[in-house]
Backbone as a chain_set.jsonl record, in Angstrom:
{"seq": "XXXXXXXXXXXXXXXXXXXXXXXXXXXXXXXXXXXXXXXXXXXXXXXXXXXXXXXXXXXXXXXXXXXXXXXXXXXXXXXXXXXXXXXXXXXXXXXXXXXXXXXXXXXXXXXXXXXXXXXXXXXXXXXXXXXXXXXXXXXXXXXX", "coords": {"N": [[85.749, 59.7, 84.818], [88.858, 61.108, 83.804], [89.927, 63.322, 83.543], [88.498, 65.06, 85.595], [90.329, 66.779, 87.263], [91.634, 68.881, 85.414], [89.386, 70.546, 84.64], [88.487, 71.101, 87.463], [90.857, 72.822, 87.726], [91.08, 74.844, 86.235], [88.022, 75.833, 86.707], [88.787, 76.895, 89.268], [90.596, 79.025, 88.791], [89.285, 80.816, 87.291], [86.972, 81.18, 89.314], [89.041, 82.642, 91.568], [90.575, 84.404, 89.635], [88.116, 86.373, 89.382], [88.163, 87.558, 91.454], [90.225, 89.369, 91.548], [92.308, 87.472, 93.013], [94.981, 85.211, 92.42], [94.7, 82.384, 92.755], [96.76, 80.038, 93.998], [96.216, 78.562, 96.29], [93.823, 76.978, 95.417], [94.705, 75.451, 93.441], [96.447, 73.631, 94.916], [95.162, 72.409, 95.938], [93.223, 71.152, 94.363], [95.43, 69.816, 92.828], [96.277, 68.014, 94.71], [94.666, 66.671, 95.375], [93.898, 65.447, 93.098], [96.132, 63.333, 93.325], [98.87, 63.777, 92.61], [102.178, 63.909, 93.159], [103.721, 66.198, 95.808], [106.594, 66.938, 94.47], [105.913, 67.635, 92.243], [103.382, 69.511, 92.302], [104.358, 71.646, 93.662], [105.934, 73.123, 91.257], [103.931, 73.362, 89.421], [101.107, 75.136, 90.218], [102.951, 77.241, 90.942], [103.212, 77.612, 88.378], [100.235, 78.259, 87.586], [99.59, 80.222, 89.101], [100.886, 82.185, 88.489], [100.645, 82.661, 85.974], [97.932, 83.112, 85.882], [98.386, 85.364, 87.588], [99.57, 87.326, 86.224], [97.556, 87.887, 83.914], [95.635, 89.402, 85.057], [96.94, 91.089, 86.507], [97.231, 92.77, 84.02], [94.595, 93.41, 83.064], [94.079, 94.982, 85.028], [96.179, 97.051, 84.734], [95.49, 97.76, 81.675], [92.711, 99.126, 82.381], [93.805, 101.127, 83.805], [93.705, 101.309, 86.432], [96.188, 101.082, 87.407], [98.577, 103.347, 89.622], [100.893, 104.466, 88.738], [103.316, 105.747, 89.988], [102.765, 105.138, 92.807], [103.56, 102.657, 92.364], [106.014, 101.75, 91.909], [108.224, 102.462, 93.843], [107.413, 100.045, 95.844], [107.192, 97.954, 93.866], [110.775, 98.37, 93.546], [111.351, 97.879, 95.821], [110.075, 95.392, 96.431], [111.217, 93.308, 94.795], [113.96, 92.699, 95.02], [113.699, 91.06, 97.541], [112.212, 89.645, 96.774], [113.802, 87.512, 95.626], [115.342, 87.225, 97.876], [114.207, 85.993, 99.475], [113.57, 83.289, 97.907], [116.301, 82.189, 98.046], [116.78, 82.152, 100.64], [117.129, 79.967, 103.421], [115.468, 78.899, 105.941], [115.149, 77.405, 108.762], [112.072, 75.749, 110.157], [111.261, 77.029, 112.7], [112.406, 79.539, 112.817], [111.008, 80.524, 110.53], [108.448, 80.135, 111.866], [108.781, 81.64, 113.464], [109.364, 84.601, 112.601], [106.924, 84.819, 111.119], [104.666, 85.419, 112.906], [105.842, 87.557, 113.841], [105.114, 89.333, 112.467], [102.313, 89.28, 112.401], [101.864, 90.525, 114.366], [102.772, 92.88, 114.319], [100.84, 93.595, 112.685], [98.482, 93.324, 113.757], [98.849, 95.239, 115.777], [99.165, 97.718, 114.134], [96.318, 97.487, 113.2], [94.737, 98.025, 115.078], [94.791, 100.941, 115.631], [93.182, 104.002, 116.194], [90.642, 104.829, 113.875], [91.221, 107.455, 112.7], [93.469, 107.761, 112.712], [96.691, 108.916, 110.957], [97.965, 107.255, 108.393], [101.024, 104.949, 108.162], [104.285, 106.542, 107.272], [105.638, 106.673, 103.931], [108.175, 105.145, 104.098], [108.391, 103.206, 106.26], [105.731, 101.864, 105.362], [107.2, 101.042, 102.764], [109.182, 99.295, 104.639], [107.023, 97.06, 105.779], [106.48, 96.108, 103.646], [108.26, 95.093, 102.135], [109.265, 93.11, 103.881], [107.208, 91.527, 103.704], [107.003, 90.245, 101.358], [109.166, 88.868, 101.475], [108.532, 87.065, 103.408], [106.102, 85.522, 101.621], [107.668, 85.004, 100.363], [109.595, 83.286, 100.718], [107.076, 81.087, 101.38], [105.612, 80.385, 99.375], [107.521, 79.17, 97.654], [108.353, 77.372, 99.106], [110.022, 76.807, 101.317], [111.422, 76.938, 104.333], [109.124, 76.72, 106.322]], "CA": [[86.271, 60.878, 84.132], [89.843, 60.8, 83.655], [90.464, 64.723, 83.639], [88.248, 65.874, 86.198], [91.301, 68.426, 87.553], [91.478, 69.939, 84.342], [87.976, 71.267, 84.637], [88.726, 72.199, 88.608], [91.924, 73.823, 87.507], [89.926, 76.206, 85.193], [87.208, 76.904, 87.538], [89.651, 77.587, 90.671], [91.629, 79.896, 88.383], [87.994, 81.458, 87.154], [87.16, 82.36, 90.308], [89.791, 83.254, 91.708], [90.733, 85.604, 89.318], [87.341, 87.137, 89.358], [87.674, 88.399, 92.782], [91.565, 89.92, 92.12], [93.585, 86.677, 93.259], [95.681, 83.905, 91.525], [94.174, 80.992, 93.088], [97.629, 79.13, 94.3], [96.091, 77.622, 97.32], [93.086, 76.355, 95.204], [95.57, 74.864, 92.85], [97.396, 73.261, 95.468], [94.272, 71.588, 96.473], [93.034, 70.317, 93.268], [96.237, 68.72, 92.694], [96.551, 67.029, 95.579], [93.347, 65.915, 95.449], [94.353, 64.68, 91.903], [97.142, 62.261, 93.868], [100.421, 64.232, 92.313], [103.318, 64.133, 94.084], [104.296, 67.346, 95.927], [107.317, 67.454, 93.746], [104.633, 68.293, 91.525], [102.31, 70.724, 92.856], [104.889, 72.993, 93.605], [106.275, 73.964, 90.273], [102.503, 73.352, 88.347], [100.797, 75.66, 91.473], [103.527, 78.447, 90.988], [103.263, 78.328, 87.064], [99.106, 78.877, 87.231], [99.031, 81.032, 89.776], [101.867, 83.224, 87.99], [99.474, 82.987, 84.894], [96.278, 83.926, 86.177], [97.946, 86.805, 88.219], [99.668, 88.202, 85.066], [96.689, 88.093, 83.57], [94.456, 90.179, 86.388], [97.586, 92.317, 86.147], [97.247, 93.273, 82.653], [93.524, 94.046, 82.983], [94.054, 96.394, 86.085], [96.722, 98.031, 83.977], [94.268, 98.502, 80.616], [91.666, 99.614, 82.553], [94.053, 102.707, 83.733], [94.089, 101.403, 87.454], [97.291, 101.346, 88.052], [99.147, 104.364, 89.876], [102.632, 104.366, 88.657], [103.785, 106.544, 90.94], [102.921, 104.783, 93.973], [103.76, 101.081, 92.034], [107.637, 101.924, 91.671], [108.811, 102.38, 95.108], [106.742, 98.451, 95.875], [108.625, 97.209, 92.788], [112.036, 98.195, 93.64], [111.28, 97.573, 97.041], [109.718, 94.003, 96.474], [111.726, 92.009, 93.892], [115.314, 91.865, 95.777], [113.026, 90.595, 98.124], [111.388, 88.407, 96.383], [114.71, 87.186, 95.273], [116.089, 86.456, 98.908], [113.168, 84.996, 99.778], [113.466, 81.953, 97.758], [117.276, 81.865, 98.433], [116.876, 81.647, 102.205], [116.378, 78.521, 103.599], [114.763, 79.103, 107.368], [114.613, 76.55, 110.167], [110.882, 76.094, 110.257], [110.934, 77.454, 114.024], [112.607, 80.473, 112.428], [110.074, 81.062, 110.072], [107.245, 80.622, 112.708], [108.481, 82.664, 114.735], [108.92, 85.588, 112.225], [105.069, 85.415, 110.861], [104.519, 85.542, 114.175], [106.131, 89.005, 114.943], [104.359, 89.822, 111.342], [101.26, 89.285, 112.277], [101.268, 91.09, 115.916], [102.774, 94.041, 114.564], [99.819, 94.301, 111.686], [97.683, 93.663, 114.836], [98.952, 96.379, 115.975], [98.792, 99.029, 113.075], [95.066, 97.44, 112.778], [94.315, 98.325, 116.243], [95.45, 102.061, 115.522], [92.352, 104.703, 115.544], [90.286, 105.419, 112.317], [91.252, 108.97, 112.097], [95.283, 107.562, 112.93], [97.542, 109.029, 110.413], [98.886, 105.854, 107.778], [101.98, 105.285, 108.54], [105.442, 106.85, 106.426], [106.299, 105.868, 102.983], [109.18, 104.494, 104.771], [107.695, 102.213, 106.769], [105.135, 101.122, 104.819], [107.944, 99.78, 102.33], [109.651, 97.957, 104.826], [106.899, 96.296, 105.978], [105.528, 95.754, 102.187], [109.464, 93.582, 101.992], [109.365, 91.644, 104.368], [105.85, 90.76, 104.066], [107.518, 89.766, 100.271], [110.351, 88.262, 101.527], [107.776, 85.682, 104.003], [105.701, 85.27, 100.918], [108.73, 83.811, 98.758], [109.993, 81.907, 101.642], [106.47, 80.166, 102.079], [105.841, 79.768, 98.353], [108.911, 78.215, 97.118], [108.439, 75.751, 99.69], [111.223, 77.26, 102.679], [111.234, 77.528, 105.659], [107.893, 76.147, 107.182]], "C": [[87.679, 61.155, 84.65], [90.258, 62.674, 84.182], [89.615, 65.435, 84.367], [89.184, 67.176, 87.176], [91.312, 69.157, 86.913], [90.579, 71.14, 84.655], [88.326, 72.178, 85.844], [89.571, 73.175, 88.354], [91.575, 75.051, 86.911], [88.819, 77.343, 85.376], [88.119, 77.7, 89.157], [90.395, 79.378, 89.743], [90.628, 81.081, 87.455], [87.403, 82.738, 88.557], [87.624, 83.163, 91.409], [89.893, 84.697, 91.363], [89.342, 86.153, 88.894], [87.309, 88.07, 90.091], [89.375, 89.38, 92.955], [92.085, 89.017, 92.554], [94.031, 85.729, 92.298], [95.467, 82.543, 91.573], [95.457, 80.193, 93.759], [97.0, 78.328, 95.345], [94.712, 76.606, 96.832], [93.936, 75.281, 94.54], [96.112, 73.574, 93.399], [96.306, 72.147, 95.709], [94.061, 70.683, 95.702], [94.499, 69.353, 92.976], [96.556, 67.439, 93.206], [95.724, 66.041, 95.405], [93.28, 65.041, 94.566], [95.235, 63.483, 92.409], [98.536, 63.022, 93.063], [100.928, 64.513, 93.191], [103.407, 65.828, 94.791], [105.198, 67.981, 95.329], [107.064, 67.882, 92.478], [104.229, 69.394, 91.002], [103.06, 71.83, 93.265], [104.981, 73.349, 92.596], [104.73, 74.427, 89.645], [101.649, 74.787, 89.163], [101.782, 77.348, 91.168], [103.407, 79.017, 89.456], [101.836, 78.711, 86.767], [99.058, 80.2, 87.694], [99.838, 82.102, 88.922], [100.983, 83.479, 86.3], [98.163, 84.117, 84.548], [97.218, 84.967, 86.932], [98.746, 87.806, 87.2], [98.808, 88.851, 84.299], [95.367, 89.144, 84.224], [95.284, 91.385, 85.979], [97.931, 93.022, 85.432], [95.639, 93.906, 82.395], [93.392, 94.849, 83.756], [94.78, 97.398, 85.338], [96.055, 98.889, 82.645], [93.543, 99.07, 81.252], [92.394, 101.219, 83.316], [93.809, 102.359, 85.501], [95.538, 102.048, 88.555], [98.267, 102.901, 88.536], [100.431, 104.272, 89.688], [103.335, 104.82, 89.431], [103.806, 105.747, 92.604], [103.581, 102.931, 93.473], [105.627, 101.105, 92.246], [108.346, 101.489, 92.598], [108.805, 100.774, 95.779], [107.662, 97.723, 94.925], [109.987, 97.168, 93.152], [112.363, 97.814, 94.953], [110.968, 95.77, 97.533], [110.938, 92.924, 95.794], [113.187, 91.828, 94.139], [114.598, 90.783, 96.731], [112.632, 89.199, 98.569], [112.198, 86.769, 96.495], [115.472, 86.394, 96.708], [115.171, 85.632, 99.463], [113.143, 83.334, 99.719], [115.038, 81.246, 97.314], [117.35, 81.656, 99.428], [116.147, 80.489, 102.371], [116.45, 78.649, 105.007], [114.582, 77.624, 107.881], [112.874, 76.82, 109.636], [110.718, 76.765, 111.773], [111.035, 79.175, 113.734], [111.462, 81.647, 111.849], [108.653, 81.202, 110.812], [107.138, 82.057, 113.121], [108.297, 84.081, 113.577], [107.583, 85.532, 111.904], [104.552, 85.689, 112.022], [104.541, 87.26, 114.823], [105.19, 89.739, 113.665], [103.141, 90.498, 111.6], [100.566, 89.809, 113.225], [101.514, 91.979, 115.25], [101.618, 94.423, 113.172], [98.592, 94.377, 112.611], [97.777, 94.865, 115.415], [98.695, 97.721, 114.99], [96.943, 98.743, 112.93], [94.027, 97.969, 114.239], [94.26, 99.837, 116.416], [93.53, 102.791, 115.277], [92.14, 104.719, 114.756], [90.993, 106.651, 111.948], [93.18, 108.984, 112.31], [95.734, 107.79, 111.571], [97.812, 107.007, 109.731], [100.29, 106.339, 108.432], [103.042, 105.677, 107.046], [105.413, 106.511, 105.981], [107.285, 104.652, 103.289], [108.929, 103.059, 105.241], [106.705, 101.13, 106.711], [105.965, 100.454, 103.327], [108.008, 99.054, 102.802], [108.974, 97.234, 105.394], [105.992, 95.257, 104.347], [107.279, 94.137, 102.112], [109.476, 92.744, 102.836], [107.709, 90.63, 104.475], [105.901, 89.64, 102.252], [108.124, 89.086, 100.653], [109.596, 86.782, 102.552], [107.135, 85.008, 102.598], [106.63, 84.28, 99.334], [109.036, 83.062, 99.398], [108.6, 81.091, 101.891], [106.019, 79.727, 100.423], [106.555, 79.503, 97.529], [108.914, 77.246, 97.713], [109.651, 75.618, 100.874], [110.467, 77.615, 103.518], [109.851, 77.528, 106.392], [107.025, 75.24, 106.21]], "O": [[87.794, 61.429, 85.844], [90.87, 62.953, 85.213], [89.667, 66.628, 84.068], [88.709, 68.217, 87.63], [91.067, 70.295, 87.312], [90.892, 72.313, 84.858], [88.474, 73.398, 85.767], [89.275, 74.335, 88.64], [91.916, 76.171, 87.292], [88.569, 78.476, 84.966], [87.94, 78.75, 89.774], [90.535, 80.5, 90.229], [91.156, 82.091, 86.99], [87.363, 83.95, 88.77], [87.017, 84.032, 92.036], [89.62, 85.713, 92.002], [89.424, 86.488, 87.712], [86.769, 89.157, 89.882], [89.734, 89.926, 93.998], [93.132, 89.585, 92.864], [93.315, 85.509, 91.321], [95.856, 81.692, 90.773], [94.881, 79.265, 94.326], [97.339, 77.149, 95.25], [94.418, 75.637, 97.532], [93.903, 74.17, 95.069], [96.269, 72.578, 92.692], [96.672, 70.973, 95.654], [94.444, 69.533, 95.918], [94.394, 68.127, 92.952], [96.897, 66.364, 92.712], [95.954, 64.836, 95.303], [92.775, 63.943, 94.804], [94.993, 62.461, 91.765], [99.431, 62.18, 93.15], [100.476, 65.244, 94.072], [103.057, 66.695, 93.99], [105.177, 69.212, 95.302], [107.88, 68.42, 91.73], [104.429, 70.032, 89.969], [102.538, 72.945, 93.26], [104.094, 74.18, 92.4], [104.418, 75.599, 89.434], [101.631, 75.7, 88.338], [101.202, 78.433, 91.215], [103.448, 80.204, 89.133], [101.744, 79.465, 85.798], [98.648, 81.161, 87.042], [99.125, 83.077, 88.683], [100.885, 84.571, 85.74], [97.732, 85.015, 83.825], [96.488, 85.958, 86.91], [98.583, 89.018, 87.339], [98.956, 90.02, 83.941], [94.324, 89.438, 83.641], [94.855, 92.377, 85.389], [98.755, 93.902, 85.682], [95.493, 94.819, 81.582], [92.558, 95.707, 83.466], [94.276, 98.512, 85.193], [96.032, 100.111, 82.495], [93.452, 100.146, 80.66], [91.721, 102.247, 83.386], [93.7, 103.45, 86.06], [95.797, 102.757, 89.527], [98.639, 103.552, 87.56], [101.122, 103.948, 90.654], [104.299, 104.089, 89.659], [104.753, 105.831, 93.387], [103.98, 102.156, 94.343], [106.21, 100.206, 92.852], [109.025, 100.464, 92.534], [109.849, 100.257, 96.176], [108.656, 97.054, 95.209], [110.533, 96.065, 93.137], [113.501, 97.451, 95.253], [111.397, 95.129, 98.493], [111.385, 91.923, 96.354], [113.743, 90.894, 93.56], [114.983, 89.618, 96.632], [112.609, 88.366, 99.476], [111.862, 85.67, 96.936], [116.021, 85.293, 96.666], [115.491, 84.532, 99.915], [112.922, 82.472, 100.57], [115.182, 80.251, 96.603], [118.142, 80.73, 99.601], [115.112, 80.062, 101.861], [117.593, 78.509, 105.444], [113.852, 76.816, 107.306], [112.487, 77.765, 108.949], [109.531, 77.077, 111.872], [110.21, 79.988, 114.15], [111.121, 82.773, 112.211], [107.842, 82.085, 110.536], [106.333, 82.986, 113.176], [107.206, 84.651, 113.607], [106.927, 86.364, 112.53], [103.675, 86.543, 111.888], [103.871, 87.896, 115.636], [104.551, 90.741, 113.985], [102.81, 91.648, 111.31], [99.34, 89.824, 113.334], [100.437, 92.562, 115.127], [101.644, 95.569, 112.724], [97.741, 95.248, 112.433], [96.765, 95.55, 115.558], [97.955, 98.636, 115.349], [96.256, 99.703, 112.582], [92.818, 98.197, 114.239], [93.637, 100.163, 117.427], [92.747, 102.294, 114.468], [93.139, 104.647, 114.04], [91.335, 106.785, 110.773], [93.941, 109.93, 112.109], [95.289, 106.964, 110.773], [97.822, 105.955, 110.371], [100.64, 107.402, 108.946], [102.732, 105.243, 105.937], [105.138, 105.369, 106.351], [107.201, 103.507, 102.845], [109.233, 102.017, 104.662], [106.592, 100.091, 107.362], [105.451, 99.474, 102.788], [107.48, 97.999, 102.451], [109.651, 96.334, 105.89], [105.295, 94.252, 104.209], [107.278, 92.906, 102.068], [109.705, 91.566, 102.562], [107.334, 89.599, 105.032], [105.17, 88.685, 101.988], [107.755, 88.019, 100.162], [110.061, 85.648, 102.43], [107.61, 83.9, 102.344], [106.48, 83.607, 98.315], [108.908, 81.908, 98.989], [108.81, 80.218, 102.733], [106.124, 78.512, 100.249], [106.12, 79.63, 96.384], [109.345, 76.196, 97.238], [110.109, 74.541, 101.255], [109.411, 78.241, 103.616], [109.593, 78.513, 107.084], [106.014, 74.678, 106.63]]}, "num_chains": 1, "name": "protein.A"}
């Protein structure tokens, strides 16, 4: 069977988006697994996943999920972001090291009492951008 990816591609991106995600890292798998090049699996990988999560994000919106009010600030806050993201091109040591400081200081906020105050609008932008700005640098294919 010639097109067994097809089929995976369909169910990765099934259930995936059942549970709220886009599947890219199933994607990534099935392809490989298929034998396509990496020069590949990136673009194919960024155009499902950007599919299926349009698609999730059009049924959260019908169904009257979405808070506009709190989405705005994330939006204008994310998509320069996004944007330098997959213009920077990071050393991979670079990029370690930042996920690195990422991922202590969410250790830290996760370490924080139950009854701890969230933290500031403020603050919870800037760590909403740069947690955008790792996320474009690691899927575009920069910087690690």
């Amino acid at each position: 069977m010639q097109g067994w990816w097809l089929l995976a591609l369909g169910a990765v991106a099934f259930l995936y988006g059942a549970v709220g995600h886009a599947g890219a890292s199933g994607y990534i798998a099935v392809l490989a697994l298929a034998g396509l090049p990496a020069e590949q699996i990136k673009p194919l990988a960024l155009i499902l996943n950007t599919v299926v999560a349009a698609q999730g994000r059009w049924q959260f919106v019908r169904a009257g999920h979405l808070r506009w009010r709190l989405f705005w600030p994330v939006l204008l806050a994310g998509l320069p972001m996004a944007f330098l993201g997959g213009w920077l091109d990071l050393p991979t040591l670079w990029f370690q090291r930042l996920v690195a400081l990422v991922l202590l200081a969410g250790l830290m906020l996760a370490r924080q009492p139950s009854g701890a105050l969230l933290p500031s609008l403020p603050s919870q932008l800037g760590w909403m951008v740069l947690l955008v700005l790792l996320a474009a640098l690691k899927l575009l294919g920069f910087g690690g």
